[in-house]
Phi, psi and omega in degrees: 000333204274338191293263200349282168325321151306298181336321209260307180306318177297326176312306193322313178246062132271151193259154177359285157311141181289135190070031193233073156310136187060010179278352179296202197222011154288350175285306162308322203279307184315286196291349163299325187252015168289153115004131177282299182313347182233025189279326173290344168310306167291289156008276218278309188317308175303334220272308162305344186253007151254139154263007165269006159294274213263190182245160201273131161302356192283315174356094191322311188310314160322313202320105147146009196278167171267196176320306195265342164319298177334296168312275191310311198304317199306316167309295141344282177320263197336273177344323182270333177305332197253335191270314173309320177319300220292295211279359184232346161223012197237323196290350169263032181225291172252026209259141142113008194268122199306289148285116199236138163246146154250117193251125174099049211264356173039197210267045138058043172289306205280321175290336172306316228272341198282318192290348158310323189241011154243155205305281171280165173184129184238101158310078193250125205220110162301001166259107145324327183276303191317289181320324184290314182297318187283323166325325182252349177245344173211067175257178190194154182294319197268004186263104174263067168310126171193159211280165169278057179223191176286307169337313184290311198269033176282000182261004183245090176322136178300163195019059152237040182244138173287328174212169173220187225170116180224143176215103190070071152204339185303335215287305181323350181252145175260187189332314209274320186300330205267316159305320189318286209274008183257359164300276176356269196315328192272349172292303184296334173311147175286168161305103177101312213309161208239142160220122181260091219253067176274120186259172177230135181262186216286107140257189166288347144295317197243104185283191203232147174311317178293310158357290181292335177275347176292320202268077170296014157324162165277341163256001152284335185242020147247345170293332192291333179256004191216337180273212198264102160274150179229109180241156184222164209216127183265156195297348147302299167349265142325275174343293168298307168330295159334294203286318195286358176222025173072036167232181203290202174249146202278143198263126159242178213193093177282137214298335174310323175238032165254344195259154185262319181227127161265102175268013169210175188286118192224061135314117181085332181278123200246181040018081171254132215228147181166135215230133210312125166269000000 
């Protein structure tokens, strides 16, 4: 009953589009009219009806919190989860670089942790609701969220960004999308401007889009339109994907030996850094 129950609450906010967690559009319109004192309370609450946000309550380290205890500690971890991103892989790359995207920034832990240290930072996302949410838990004076179409990134001027910065989110795309938004970053990049790219490549665990697409079961084809996608990509692969979209060919960097603790298995996973031609 409790799986179902999710199942159905989580159904409630997808939005149209694949892979558009939180999009629905009862999400922004709520919290615009939630109390400002209790907006964040839900925020985090909305956060929790996706399980590609938050982390499981089953975690022993939770155990006796009530709801909202939960909810804050989970934030907490994330945050901190993002500030190591920053400090053990992203700042010897981009710190101090004047404009920035967090491209895929989902409810903006990884655009918080980043707005420390650059002029500007524009958070850009196909979900509306992640974005109505990262606006009330990680906004900052120097932090703009808008959605990723034309309209949202029509507010990030072309070639004005110095680097962009995506983290877990190309592998989740498929070709054509993943072509789609690496078009995006090249519009907005300056001429050199840098994309610090983490991807993940082809394991025995991470299947190739055709894979997934090949399993024309009736539950191969709603995971496939309803889950997670996880494709994984040979470093050729990337490289063309790259090259095909008006950047060098990408330097890769495994994410293994850059973290001091791995706290999950981090096979296959690179850093590919490459910069606007």
């Amino acid at each position: 009953m409790s799986k179902a129950l999710n199942l159905l609450k989580w159904s409630a906010t997808l939005g149209k589009d694949e892979q558009n967690f939180l999009g629905a559009r009862w999400i922004p319109a709520f919290l615009n009219r939630v109390p400002e004192r209790s907006r964040r309370k839900w925020a985090l609450r909305i956060l929790d009806l996706s399980p590609h946000y938050f982390l499981s309550p089953d975690d022993p380290k939770y155990k006796g919190l009530s709801k909202d205890e939960y909810l804050e500690a989970v934030f907490a971890d994330s945050t901190r989860s993002r500030e190591d991103i920053w400090n053990e892989i992203l700042a010897a790359k981009i710190d101090g670089e004047g404009t920035v995207i967090d491209y895929g920034c989902g409810p903006g832990f990884l655009t918080k942790a980043v707005s420390s240290h650059v002029n500007k930072i524009y958070g850009v996302d196909i979900s509306e609701g992640a974005l109505a949410c990262a606006r009330v838990v990680n906004s900052g004076a120097n932090i703009t969220y808008t959605k990723a179409d034309e309209k949202g990134l029509s507010l990030v001027p072309d070639e004005s960004v110095d680097a962009v910065c995506t983290f877990a989110v190309l592998q989740h795309l498929t070709d054509e999308v993943a072509s789609m938004v690496l078009k995006n970053i090249s519009k907005k990049l300056r001429k050199g401007g840098k994309l610090v790219a983490h991807v993940q490549l082809s394991t025995e665990t991470w299947r190739s889009e055709a894979e997934w697409r090949s399993d024309t079961s009736v539950k191969g084809k709603i995971k496939f339109k309803y889950g997670l996608h996880c494709f994984g990509r040979s470093r050729g692969e990337y490289t063309d994907l790259f090259r095909s979209n008006g950047f060098s060919e990408p330097v890769f960097e495994a994410v293994a030996n850059m973290v001091a603790v791995a706290h999950e298995p981090l096979e296959g996973q690179f850093m590919a850094t490459a910069v606007k031609l």
